[in-house]
N, C-alpha and C positions, 0 to 999 in steps of 0.2 A: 909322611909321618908328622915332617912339621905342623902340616892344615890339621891335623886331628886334636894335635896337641890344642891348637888357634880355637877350632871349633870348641874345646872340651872347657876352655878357659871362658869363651865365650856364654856357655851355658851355666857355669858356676856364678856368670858376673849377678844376674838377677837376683842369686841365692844370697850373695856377701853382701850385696846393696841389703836384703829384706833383713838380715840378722844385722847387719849396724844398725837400723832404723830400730829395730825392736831393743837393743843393749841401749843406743842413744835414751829411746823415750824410755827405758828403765831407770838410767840412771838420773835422767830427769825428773820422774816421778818421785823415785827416793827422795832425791834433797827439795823438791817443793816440798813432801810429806817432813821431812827433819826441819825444814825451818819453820813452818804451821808447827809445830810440834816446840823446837826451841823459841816459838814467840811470844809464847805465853810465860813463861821466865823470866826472874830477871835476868838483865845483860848483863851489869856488873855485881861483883863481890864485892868489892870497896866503890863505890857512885866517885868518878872523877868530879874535881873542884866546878867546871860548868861541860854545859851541855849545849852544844851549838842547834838551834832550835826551829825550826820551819812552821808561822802559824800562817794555816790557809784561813782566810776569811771569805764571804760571802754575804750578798746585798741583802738588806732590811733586817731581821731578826737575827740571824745568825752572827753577822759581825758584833752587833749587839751583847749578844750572851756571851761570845768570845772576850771581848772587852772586860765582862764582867768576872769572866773567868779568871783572864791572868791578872786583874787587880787585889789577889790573893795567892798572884804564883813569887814564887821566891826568885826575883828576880836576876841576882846573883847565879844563881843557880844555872837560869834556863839563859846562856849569853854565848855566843851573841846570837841576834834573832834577827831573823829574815819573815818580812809579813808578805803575802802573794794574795791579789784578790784577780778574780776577771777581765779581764783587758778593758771592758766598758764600765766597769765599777770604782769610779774615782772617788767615791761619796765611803767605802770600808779604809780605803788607805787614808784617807785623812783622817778619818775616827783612827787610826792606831800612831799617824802622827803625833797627833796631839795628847793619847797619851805619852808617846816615848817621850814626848815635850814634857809633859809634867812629870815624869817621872827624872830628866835632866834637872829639874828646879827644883826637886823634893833631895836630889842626892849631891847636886853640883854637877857642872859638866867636866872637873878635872877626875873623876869616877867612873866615867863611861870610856871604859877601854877601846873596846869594838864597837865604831855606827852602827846602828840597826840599818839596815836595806831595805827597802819595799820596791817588789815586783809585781808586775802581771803577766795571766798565761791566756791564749785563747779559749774561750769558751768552746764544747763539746758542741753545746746547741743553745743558741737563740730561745727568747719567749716568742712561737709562733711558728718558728721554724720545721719544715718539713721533717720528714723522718727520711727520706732519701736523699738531702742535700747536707741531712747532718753527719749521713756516714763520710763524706770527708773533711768533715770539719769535726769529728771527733777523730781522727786520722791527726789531722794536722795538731789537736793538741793535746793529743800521745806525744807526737814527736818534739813537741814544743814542753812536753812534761820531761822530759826525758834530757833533754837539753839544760833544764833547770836545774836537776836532781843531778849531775853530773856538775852543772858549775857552786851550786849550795853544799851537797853532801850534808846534809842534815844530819846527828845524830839522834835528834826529837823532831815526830810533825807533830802537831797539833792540830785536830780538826772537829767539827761540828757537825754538818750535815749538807753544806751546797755544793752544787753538782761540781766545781772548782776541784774538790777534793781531790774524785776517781781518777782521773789520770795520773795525778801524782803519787798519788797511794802505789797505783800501778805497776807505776815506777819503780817508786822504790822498793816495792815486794821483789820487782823480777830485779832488782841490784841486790837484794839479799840471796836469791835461786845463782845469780853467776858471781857470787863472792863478790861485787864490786865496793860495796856498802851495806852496812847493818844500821838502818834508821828504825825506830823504834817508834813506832805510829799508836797513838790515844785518840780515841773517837770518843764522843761525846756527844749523844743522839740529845738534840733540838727541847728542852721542856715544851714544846708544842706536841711534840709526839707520846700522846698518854695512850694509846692499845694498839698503834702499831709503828714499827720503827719509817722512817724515810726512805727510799728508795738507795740513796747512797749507803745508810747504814745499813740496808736489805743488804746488799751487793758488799759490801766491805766483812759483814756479818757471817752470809753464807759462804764465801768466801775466803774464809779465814784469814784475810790479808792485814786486820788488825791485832796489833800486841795484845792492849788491854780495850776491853769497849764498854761503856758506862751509859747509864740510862739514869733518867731522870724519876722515873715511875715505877713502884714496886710491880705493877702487872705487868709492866714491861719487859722484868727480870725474870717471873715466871714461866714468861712465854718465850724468851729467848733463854737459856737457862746460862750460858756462856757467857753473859753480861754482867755486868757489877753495876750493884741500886746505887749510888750513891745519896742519893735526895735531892731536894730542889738546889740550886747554884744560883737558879736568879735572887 
């Protein structure tokens, strides 16, 4: 009697494995579905005094427009900030030194509460680099994103359009899916991009893993219809 019982329990097990697997990815599915849905919102009802701030930059043009971006963000506002470019890109952190530098000498430095930080994350893939040697090196800076976003906790990223972004976006999307943080991501596709968006804001786009996403070019807003025109920034 006992074996049949053993045996009976035996046969149900495949069945309670396959029904948590199906309740799990249900109730998975809901809350990516509910925060793609609450992302487009705002977060607060009253906007707190600052907003601790995460801008990714990226080599040649994009740190560039970055730059020219926040020299019209409210400074006060977006603090303290953490600037993160590519592990090989020492030429974007220095351009955001030297702002945060002028910007020390434009207010005083007894004003500046919180240091600004600047990081770097591994790059997903090399210029040149194979496509099979980048699956673990976009591995590795998953988990090297993931590790940032858990020591930063950003309540604002800020991003443009270099590959730097994806992982971190990543990130912080799936810390919004397991409750861990709610970081609130602005993308801001590249004025280089007049009829079709970059790759990264392809993938951030279709993806819904952006708050709000802003383009520089009214076709552009046409064609993605979920984007905000804003006009030129440079």
């Amino acid at each position: 009697m006992d074996w049949g019982n053993g045996y009976c329990f035996f046969l149900t097990l495949p069945n309670l494995t396959i029904s948590f697997l199906i309740i799990a990815f249900t109730v998975i599915t809901i809350r990516i579905v509910y925060v793609i849905h609450r992302s487009s919102r705002p977060l607060y009802t009253s906007p707190p005094q600052s907003l601790s701030t995460l801008i990714i930059l990226g080599s040649g043009g994009h740190t560039a427009e970055m730059i020219n971006l926040l020299s019209v963000l409210q400074k006060d506002k977006f603090t303290p900030r953490v600037y993160i470019a590519a592990w090989t890109d020492n030429m974007s952190l220095q351009k955001a030194r030297v702002l945060e530098e002028s910007l020390v000498d434009q207010t005083g430095a007894q004003k500046v509460k919180v240091p600004t930080q600047f990081m770097q994350i591994y790059r997903s893939r090399e210029v040149g680099q194979s496509y099979l040697t980048s699956v673990g090196t976009t591995l590795l800076a998953m988990a090297h994103a993931t590790w940032l976003m858990i020591k930063i906790r950003p309540q604002v990223i800020l991003c443009n359009g270099p590959g730097t972004c994806i992982p971190l976006c990543v990130a912080a999307f799936l810390f919004k899916v397991v409750g861990i943080r709610w970081s609130s991501i602005f993308y801001v596709e590249s004025i280089a991009r007049v009829r079709r968006l970059s790759l990264s804001g392809l993938l951030l786009y279709k993806l819904g893993i952006s708050d709000q996403f802003y383009v520089q070019w009214p076709q552009l807003q046409k064609k993605y219809p979920r984007a905000h025109y804003v006009g030129c920034l440079m």
